[in-house]
C-alpha positions in Angstrom: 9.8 -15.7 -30.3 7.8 -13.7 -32.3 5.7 -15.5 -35.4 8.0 -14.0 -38.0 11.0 -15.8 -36.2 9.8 -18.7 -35.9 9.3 -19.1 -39.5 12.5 -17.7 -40.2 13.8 -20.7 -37.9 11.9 -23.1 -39.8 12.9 -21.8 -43.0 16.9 -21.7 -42.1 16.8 -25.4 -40.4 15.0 -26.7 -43.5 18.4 -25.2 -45.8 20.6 -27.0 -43.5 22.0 -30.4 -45.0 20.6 -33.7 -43.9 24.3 -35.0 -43.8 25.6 -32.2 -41.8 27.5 -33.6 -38.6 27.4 -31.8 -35.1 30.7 -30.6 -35.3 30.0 -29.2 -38.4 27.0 -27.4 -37.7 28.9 -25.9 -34.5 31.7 -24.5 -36.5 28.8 -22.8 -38.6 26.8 -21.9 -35.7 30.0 -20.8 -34.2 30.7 -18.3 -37.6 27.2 -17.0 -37.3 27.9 -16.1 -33.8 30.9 -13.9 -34.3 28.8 -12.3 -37.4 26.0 -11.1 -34.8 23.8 -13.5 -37.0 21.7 -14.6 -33.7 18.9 -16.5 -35.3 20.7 -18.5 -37.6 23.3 -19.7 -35.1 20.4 -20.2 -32.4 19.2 -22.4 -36.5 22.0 -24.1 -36.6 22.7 -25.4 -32.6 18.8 -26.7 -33.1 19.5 -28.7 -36.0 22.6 -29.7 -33.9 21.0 -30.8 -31.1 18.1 -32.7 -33.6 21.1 -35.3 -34.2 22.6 -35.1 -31.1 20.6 -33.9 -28.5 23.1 -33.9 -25.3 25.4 -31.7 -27.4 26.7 -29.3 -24.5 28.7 -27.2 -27.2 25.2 -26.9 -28.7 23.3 -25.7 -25.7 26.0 -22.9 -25.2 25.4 -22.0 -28.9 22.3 -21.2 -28.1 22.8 -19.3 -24.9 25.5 -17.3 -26.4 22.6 -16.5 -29.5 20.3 -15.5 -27.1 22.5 -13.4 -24.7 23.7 -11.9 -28.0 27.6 -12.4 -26.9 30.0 -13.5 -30.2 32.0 -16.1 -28.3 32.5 -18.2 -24.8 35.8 -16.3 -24.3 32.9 -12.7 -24.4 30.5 -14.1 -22.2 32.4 -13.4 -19.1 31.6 -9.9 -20.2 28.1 -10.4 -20.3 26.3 -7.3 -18.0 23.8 -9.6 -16.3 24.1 -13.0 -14.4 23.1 -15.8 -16.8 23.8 -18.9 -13.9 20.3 -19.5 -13.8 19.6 -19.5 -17.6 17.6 -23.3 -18.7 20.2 -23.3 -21.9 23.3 -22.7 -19.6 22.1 -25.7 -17.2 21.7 -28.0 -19.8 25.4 -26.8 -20.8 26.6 -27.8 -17.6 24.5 -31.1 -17.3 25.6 -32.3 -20.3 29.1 -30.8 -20.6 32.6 -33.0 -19.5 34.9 -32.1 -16.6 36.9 -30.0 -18.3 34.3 -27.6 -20.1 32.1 -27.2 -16.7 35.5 -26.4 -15.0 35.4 -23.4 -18.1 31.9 -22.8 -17.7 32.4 -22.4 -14.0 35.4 -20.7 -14.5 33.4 -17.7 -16.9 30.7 -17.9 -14.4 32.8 -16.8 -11.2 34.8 -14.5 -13.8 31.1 -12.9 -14.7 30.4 -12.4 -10.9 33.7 -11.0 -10.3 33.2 -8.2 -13.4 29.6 -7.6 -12.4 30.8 -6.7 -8.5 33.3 -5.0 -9.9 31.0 -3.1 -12.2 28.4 -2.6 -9.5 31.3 -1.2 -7.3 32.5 0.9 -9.7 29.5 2.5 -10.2 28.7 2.9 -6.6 31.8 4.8 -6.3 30.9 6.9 -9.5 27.6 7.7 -7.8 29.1 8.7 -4.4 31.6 11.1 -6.1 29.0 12.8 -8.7 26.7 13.1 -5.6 29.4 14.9 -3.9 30.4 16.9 -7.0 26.6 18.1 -7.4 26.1 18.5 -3.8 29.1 20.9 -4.0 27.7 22.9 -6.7 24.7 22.9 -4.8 25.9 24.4 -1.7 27.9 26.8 -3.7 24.5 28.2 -5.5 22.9 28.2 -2.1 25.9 30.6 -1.1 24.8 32.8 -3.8 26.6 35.3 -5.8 30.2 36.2 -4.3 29.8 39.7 -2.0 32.3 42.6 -3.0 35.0 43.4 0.1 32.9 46.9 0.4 29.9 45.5 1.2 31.7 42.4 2.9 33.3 45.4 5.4 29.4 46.8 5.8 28.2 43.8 6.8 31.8 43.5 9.4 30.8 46.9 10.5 26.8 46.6 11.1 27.6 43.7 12.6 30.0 45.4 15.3 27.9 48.1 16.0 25.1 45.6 16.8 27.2 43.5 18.9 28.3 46.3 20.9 24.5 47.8 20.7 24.0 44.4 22.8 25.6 45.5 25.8 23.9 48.6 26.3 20.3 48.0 24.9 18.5 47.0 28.2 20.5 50.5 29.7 18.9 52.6 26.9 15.2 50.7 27.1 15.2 51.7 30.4 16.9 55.6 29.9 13.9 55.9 27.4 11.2 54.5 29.5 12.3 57.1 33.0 12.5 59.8 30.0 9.0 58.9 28.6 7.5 59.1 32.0 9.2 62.3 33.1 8.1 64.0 29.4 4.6 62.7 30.3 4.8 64.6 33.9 5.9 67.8 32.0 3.2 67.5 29.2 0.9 67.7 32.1 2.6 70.4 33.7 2.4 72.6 30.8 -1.3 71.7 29.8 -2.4 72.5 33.6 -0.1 76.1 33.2 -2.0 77.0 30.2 -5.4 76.6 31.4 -4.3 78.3 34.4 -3.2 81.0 31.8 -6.0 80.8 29.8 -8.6 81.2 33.2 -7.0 84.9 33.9 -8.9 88.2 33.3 -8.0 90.7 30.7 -6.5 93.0 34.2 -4.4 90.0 34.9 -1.1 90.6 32.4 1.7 91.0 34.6 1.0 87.4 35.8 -0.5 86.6 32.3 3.6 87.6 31.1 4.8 85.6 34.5 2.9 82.2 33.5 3.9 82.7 30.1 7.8 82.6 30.6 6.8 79.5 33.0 5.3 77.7 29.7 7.9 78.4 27.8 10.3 77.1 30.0 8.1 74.1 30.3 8.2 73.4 26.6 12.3 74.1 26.4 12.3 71.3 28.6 9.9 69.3 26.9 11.7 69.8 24.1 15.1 69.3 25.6 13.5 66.0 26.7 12.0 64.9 23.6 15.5 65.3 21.6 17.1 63.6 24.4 14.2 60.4 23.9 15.1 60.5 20.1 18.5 60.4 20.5 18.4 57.7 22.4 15.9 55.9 20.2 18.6 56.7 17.5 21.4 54.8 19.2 18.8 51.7 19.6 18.6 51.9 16.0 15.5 50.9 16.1 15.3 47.8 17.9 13.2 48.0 21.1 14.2 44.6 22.6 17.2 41.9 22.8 15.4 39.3 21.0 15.0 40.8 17.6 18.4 42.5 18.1 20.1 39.0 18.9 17.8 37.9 15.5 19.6 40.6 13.4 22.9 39.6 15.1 22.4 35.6 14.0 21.3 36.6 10.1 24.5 39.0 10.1 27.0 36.2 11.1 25.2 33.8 8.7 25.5 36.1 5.7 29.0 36.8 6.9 29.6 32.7 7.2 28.3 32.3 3.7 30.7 35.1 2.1 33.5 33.9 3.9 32.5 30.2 2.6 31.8 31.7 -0.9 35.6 33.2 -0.9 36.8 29.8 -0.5 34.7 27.5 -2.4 36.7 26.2 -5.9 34.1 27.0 -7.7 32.1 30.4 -8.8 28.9 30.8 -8.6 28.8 31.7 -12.2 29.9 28.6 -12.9 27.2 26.9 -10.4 24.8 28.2 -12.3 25.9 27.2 -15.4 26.3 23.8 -14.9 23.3 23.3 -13.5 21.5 24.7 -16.7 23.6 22.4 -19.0 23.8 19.1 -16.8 20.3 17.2 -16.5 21.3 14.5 -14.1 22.7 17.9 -11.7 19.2 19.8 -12.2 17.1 16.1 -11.3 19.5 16.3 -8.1 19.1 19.7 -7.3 15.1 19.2 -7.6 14.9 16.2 -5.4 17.5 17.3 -2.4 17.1 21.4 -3.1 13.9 22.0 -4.6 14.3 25.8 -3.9 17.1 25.9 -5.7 15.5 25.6 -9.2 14.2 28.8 -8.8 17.4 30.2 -9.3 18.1 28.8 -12.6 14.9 29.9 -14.4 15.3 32.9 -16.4 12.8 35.6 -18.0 11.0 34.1 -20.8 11.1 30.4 -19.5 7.6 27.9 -18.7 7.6 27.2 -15.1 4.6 24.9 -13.8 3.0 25.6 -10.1 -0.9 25.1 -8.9 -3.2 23.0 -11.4 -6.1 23.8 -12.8 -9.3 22.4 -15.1 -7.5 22.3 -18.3 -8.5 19.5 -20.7 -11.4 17.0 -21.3 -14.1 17.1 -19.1 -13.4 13.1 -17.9 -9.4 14.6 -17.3 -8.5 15.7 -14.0 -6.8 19.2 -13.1 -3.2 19.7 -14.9 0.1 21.8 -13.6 -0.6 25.6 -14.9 1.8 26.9 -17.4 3.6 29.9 -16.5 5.5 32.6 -18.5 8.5 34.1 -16.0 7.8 37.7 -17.2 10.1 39.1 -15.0 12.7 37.8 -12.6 14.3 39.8 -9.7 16.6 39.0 -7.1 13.7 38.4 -4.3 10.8 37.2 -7.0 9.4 35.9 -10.0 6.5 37.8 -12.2 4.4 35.0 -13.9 1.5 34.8 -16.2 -0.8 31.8 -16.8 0.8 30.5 -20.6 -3.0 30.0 -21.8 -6.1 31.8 -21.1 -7.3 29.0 -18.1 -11.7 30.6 -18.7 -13.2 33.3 -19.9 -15.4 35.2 -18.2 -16.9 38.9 -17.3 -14.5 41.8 -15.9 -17.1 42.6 -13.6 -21.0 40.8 -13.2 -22.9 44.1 -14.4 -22.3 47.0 -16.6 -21.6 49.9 -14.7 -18.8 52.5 -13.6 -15.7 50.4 -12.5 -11.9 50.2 -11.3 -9.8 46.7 -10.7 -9.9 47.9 -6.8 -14.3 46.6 -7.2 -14.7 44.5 -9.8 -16.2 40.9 -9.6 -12.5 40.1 -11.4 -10.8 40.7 -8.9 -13.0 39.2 -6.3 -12.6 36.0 -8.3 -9.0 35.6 -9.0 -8.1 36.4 -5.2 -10.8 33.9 -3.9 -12.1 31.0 -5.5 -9.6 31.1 -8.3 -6.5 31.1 -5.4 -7.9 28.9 -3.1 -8.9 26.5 -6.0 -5.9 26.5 -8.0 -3.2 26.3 -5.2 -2.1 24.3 -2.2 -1.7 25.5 1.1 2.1 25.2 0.7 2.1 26.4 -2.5 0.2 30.2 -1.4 3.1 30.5 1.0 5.2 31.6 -1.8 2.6 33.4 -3.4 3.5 37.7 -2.5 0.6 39.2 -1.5 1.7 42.2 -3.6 1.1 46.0 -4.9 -0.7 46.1 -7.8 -0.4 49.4 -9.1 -3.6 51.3 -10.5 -1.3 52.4 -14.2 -3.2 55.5 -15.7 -4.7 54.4 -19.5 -2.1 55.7 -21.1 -4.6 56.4 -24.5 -7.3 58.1 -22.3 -7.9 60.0 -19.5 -10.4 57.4 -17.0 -9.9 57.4 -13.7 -8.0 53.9 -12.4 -9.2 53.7 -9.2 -6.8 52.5 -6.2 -3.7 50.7 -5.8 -4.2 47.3 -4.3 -2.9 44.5 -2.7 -3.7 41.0 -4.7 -1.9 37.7 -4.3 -4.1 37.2 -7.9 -4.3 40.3 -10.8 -4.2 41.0 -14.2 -1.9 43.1 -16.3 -1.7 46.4 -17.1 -1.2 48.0 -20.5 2.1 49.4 -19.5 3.0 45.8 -18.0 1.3 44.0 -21.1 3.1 46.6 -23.6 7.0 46.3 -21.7 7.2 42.5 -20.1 6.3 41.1 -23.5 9.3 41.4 -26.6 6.5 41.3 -29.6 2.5 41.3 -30.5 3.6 37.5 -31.4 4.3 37.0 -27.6 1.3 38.7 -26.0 -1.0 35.8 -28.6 -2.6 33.4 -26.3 -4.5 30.0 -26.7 -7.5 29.6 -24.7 -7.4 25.4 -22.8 -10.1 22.8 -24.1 -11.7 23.1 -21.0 -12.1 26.4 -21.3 -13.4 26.4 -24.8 -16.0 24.0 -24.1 -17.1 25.3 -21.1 -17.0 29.1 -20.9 -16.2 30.6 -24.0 -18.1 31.8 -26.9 -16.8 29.9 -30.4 -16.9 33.8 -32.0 -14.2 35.3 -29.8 -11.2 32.7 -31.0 -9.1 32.2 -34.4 -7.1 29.1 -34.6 -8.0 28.8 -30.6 -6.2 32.7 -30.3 -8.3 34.5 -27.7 -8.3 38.2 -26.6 -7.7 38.6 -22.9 -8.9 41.1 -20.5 -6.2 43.7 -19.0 -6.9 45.6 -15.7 -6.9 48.8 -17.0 -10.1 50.6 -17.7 -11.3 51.7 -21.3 -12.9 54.8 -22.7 -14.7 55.2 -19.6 -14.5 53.4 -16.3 -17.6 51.0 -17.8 -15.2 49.6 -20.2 -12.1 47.6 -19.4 -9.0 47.2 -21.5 -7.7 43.8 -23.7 -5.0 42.5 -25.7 -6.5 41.2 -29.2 -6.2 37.6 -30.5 -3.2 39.4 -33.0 -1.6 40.2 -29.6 -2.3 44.2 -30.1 -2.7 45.8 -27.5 -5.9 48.0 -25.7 -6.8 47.9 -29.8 -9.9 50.3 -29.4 -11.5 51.8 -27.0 -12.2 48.8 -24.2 -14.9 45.6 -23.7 -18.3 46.4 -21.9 -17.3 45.0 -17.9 -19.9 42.3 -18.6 -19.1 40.8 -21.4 -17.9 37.3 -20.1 -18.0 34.3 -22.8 -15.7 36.8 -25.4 -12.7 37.4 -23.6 -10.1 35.3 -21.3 -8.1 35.5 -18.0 -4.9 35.2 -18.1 -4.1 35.5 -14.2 -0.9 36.9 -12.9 1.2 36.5 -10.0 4.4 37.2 -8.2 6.2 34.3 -6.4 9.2 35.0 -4.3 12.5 33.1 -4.6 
């Protein structure tokens, strides 16, 4: 009891009459009870029990007070067990027959409800983890196939299957083919520097050698079509065990259609309960992790890898991540805040994304740093294509392939709805660590793009106001004024 209380106890028992008997104080005790009055009932069973003090009646005054329950005829109702409570054991010691039968009675009564309760809800748990595990399955059916491309499937999949009989047959029609095209090549290639020896007196067998070559290649060519054709009705597999691989993922999808076609749910519907229900989406994340994917949509904050983000004495944080984009396979993502700042590239001179020290950075120590092993698995080691400036005419150098980039204008320009949107906050750790105190407003930073400036010695940025390639690009080695914001591609 808190210091306040206990005054207030004080203060109550000292308003109490000195001529008040037990009985009396009870029946007030008892009208403070039912008017949720909990510390001047618990008052009144003290002063109760200072006159009298093996009053059962007042001991279960006080228990109900303390339980907060009204009446004896509620406390049978009471959530928790209260058999071992001090105040209810005094009830009982002091109590006659007939009010510890009642006590009893309420007791087992209480046990009863709270198995009953407990029960209940083990019952409610069972079905709502069968309801969710039903929505689950039904999202990891995904969306229902139309009976066109349900046939296709029927078809490819009959075509392989009979493809499976015959496959060893062709391999080996290929392989006798192969060697006998090899025997003609030769042929040929010894006729024509046969041909090729004669003299200029020699063209009557000059002409005879040539219809012999030409023959030759007819055949070769007969052969080669015949090879092809052959390769065509392989279509393209060149052993059983990738063909039987192909044969296994076609039943499955067909499995999962069929499945889909019965389930009593859509997926649409899957997918919308799981966005609205919080208890379905903390199921779905602890029993189908991959799942959540599929509910985040373009514009939400995912977290994945951690990074330095705060104080110095914190440790590393999850990275925020803007869903730019979302595709049936994949999910385009950009770091929320600018996680350092530092130089496009560590000297000025002529330079594309394909060489600079940016790049280098964001695919080495910045991956291995900020990601687990498990977690680069789902990292797409992806094409990052080298878009033109579309304000100048510099040269952009190569396409790559990056697990780590930045954006380009056209990305920065189209994946973002406003200037408002492209605006990004540089981290604490950043600020006090990397980045010049000139290059933010209210901790607004410009970032670096991948797209080169004015001339390849320049790169492009998006301003603080979110603007952007505002003027004509940063010097490559200017670090402390301008931050990464890294992108990625993670597949679903």
């Amino acid at each position: 009891m808190t210091d306040d209380g206990l005054q207030q106890k004080i203060s109550i028992k000292s308003s109490i009459s000195a001529g008040a008997t037990p009985e009396a104080l009870l029946r007030r005790a008892a009208i403070f009870l039912e008017d949720e009055d909990w510390e001047t009932a618990d008052a009144y069973c003290e002063a109760c029990l200072d006159r009298e003090p093996d009053n059962a009646g007042a001991y279960i005054g006080k228990l109900l007070a303390e339980l907060k329950v009204q009446s004896l005829a509620k406390l049978a109702d009471f959530p928790e067990p209260f058999e071992k409570n001090p105040l209810y054991l005094k009830s009982l010691r002091f109590a006659d027959t007939s009010l510890v039968d009642e006590l009893k009675a309420i007791e087992t009564e209480n046990k009863n409800r709270k198995a009953i309760a407990i029960e209940t809800e083990r019952q409610r748990k069972i079905a709502k983890e069968k309801e969710y595990r039903g929505i689950a399955e039904r999202l990891l059916l995904g969306p229902l196939l139309e009976e066109s491309e349900r046939a296709s499937l029927q078809t490819e999949l009959t075509a392989l299957n009979n493809l499976r009989t015959v496959l060893p047959e062709l391999q080996s029609v290929i392989k006798k083919r192969e060697s006998t095209l090899t025997v003609l090549e030769q042929n040929a290639q010894k006729k024509q520097n046969e041909r090729n020896k004669l003299g200029i007196f020699a063209g009557k067998e000059k002409k005879r050698m040539d219809e012999e070559i030409r023959k030759l290649e007819k055949t070769i060519a007969d052969e080669k079509k015949v090879i092809k054709d052959t390769e065509d009705e392989c279509r393209g597999f060149s052993d059983t065990d990738t063909l039987d691989q192909r044969i296994e993922k076609l039943k499955k999808q067909l499995q999962l259609a069929e499945q889909a076609l019965t389930s009593t749910i859509s997926y649409e519907d899957a997918v919308r309960c799981a966005k609205e229900d919080g208890e379905l989406r903390v199921f779905i994340k602890d029993h189908y992790p991959r799942l959540m994917r599929i509910l985040i949509n373009t514009g939400d904050i995912i977290q994945y890898g951690r990074y330095k983000q705060g104080k110095d004495d914190e440790p590393e944080s999850p990275i925020d991540w803007i869903v730019l984009k979302k595709t049936a396979s994949n999910l385009f993502l950009i770091s929320k805040y600018a996680l350092t700042t530092r130089s496009y590239h560590n000297r000025e001179m002529p330079i594309t994304w394909e060489g600079s020290e940016m790049r280098r950075w964001l695919n080495k120590e910045f991956f291995n740093s900020a990601f687990t092993d498990e977690e680069k698995k789902s990292i797409l080691h992806s094409t990052v294509p080298a878009h033109k400036n579309p304000k100048e005419r510099t040269d952009s150098g190569n396409d790559t392939k990056d697990y780590v980039f930045l954006l380009s204008i056209p990305e920065a320009e189209q994946l973002f709805a406003s200037d408002v949107d492209r605006i990004c906050t540089v981290t604490e750790y950043a600020k006090n660590h990397s980045c010049d105190s000139r290059c933010y407003f209210n901790d607004h930073i410009e970032w670096w793009l991948r797209t080169p400036g004015h001339t390849q010695d320049r790169a492009q940025s998006v301003a603080n106001s979110g603007l952007v390639a505002p003027l004509l690009g940063a010097v490559v080695n200017r670090g402390a004024m301008y931050g990464v914001r890294p992108a990625i591609r993670i597949a679903l």
